[in-house]
N, C-alpha and C positions, 0 to 999 in steps of 0.2 A: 504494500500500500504506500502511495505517497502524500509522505505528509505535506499538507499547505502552511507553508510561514511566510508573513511579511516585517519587514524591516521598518520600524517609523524612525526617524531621528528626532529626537527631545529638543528642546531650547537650547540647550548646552551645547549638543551638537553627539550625546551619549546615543549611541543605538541601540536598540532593544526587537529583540526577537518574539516574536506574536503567533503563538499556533492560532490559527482559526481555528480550526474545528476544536480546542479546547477551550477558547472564549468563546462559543457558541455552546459547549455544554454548560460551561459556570455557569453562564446566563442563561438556561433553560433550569438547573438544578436550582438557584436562588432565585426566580422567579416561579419555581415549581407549573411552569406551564408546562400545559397539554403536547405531548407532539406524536408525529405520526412516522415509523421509523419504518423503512424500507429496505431490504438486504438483499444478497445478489439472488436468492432465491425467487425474489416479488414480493414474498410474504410481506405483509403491513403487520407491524407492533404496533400497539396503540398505551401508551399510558405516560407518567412523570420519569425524568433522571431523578434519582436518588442517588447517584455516587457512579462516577468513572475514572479511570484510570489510564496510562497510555496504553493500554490492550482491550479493555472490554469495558462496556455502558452495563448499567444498573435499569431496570426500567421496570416501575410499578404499575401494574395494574389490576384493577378488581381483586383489590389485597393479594396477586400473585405476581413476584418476581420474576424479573425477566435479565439474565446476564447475555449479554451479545457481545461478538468478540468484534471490536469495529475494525476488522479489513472486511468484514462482512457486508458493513453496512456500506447502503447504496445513496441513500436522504435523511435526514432528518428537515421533516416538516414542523414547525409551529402549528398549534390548531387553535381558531377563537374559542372554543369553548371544550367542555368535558363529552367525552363521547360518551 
């Protein structure tokens, strides 16, 4: 899997390295939204991150867990609301 990182440069002129896809999970995990998680098979998850790691997503739903190893995953959607 390749990971996505971008580079910002601060005021200082310090650089700092930025995975996206794990400022994409922070903020799915502290905003506890809905999302809809897609993996190379089709299959659709549907529930919260509760806790990932650089190997595998946490993902709650209907009080069952769900661990997914992310080279698997294909999207992670946002959803407005609770399915």
């Amino acid at each position: 899997m390749v990971r996505k990182a971008c580079t910002l440069e601060g005021r200082d002129g310090e650089k700092e390295v930025i995975d996206v896809q794990d400022q994409l999970l922070r903020r799915l995990k502290s905003e506890e939204t809905f999302v809809v998680v897609v993996v190379q098979t089709g299959q659709q998850l549907k529930g919260i991150v509760r806790e990932f790691d650089r190997e595998t997503v946490l993902l709650e739903s209907d009080g069952q867990q769900h661990y997914i190893q992310r080279t698997a995953v294909v999207t992670y959607t946002p959803a407005q609301k609770k399915f």
